[in-house]
C-alpha positions in Angstrom: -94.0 -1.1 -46.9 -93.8 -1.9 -43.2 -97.0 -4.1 -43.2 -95.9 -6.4 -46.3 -92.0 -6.5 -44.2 -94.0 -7.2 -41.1 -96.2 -10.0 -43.0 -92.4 -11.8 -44.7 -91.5 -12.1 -41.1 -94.2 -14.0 -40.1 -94.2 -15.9 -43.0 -90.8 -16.9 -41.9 -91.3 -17.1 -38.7 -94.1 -19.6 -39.1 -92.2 -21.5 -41.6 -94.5 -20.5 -44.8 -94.9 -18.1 -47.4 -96.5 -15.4 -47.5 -99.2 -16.7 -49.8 -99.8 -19.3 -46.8 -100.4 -16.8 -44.4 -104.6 -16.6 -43.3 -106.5 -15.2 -40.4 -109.2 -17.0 -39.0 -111.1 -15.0 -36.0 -112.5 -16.9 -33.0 -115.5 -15.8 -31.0 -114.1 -17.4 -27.7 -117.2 -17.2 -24.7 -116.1 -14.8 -21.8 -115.8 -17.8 -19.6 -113.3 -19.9 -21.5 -111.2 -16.8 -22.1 -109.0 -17.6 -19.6 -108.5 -21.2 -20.5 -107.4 -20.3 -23.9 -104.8 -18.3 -22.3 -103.2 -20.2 -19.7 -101.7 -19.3 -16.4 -99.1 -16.4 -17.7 -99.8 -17.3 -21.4 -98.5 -20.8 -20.9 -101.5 -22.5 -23.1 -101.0 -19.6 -26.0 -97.4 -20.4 -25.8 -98.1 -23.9 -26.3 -100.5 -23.8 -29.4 -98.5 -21.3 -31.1 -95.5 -23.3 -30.9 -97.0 -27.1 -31.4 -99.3 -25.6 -34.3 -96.6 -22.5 -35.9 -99.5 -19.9 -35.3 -99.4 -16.5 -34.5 -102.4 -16.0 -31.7 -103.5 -12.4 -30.8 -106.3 -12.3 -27.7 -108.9 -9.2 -27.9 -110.0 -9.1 -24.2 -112.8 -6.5 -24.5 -114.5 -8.4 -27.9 -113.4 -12.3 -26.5 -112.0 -12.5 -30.3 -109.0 -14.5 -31.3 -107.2 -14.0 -34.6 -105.4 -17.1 -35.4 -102.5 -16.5 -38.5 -100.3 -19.1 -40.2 -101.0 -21.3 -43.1 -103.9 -23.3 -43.5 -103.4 -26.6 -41.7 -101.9 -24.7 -38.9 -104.8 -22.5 -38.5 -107.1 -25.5 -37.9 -104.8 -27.3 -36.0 -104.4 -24.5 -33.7 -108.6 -23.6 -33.2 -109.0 -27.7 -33.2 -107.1 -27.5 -29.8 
C-alpha cells in the first residue's frame, strides 16, 4: 500500500501518471560522479527540475536511477 501511495506522489509530483512513471539506471564513471552532482546538489537540482525527474545517486555502485515519464527520462540522462 505505501509503495503504490509513494509511486501516485511521484506521479504527481512529476506531472504524469503513474503508467508514465520508468526507471532508467546510469552507470556514471567514478570520476564524473561529482559532476553529475554539483557543488551541494546544485546540478541534480537543476536536471530534476528543467527535466521533472526524480534522480537518486548510489555513491558506492556510481549508479543513477533516473524516474519520470519517458521523454523526461531521456531528457534528463541527455544532459
Amino acid at each position: 500500500m505505501q509503495a503504490a501511495l509513494s509511486k501516485v506522489k511521484l506521479a504527481n509530483k512529476l506531472n504524469c501518471t503513474t503508467q508514465d512513471l520508468s526507471t532508467r539506471q546510469v552507470d556514471c564513471p567514478k570520476d564524473r560522479l561529482g559532476a553529475v552532482i554539483g557543488k551541494n546538489g546544485s546540478m541534480i537540482k537543476q536536471i530534476m527540475e528543467s527535466a521533472k525527474v526524480s534522480i537518486d545517486v548510489n555513491k558506492e555502485t556510481n549508479m543513477i536511477d533516473i524516474t519520470g515519464s519517458e521523454s523526461s527520462v531521456a531528457k534528463a540522462v541527455a544532459e
